[in-house]
C-alpha positions, 0 to 999 in steps of 0.5 A: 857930050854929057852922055859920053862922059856918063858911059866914061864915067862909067866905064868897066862897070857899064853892066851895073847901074848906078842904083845898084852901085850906091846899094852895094856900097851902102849895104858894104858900109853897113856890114862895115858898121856891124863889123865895127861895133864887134870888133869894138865890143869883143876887143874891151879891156884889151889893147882896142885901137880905133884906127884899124877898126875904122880901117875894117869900115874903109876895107869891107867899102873897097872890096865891095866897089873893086868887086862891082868894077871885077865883075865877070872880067876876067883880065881886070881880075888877072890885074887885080892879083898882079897889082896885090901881089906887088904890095907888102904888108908889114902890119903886125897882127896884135892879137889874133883875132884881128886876122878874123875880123880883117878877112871879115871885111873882106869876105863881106866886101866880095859878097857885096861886090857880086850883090850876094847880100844875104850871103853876106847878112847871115854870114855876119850875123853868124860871125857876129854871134860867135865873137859876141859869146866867145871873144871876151874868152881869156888865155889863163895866165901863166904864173912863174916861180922863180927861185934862188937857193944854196945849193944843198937846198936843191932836192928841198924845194924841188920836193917842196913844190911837187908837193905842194902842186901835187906834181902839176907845176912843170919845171922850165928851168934849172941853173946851178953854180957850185954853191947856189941853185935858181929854178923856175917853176911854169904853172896856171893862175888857178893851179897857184890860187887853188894850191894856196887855199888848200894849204895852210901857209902861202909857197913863199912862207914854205920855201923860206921856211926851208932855209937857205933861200935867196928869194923867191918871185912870183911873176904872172905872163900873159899871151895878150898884150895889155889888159 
């Protein structure tokens, strides 16, 4: 009786052995684990949320057991696909590099589901690497000039600014009533903080100094959520 219920508990996966079942698994969790820790450490000072990296343990731990029960059969991989292509997944991806670390886990879940554990330890050592130097990497931030003038101020401050940028601060938007004039002038975080240095006054003084001005805002845009 106990051996019948062993070779049921077993089922499909009757080619493995038990041993080699819990070192799969466990191999799995420790990619998981290394997973985790980059995951953890390139995503400080951003918007760091500890449940999808616990989810990047539980994923690389679930492909490596649905891979071993797989195997080589063919209908239970026929099934798979059908099953997965049933299921929607409407998480939003944050940042893109979480897109990285979910095929990660997955990719390393395989490897160890097929016992191809070397496979999985360079590739994640490899990976590990590259987001350790390169994942605290920033998009510099993007600062807008938005200005408000009278209208015969209008060829004034456009001449002021490409002046004043050397020409490098592209205008996204310009919007004219009949007696008033608004630009919006796109340009890097450096582009703004090197212009400044250089000239002797700050744009703002500059552009008052013109006359006729409204106001002037300076507003800072990043592509990364948080900071």
């Amino acid at each position: 009786m106990k051996e019948q219920l062993y070779q049921l508990f077993q089922g499909s996966i009757a080619g493995v052995s038990m041993d080699d079942l819990v070192l799969r698994v466990a191999i799995s969790v420790v990619l998981g684990l290394v997973i985790f820790v980059s995951y953890w450490i390139s995503h400080a000072g951003t918007i760091y949320s500890q449940k999808f990296n616990i989810n990047l343990i539980t994923l690389t731990v679930l492909t490596a057991t649905v891979m071993t029960v797989i195997g080589n059969n063919i209908a239970l991989s026929l099934g798979m696909v059908g099953a997965l292509s049933i299921v929607r997944f409407r998480t939003a991806i944050k940042d893109a590099r979480d897109t990285t670390y979910i095929f990660w886990a997955i990719i390393c879940g395989i490897c160890c589901g097929v016992g191809q554990f070397m496979a999985a330890g360079i590739g994640s050592v490899a990976v590990f690497v590259v987001l350790l130097i390169l994942g605290r990497v920033r998009n510099d931030t993007r600062t807008l000039i938005v200005i408000r003038a009278a209208r015969t101020q209008e060829l004034p401050v456009e001449g002021l600014v490409f002046e004043y940028f050397k020409g490098r601060a592209v205008q996204r938007v310009k919007n004219t009533t009949e007696d008033a004039v608004e630009f919006m002038f796109e340009l890097s975080r450096g582009m703004l903080d090197r212009a400044q240095k250089k000239a002797e006054r700050p744009i703002t003084d500059e552009l008052y100094a013109l006359g006729g001005i409204d106001y002037v805002n300076i507003v800072a845009q990043n592509d990364e959520i948080g900071s």
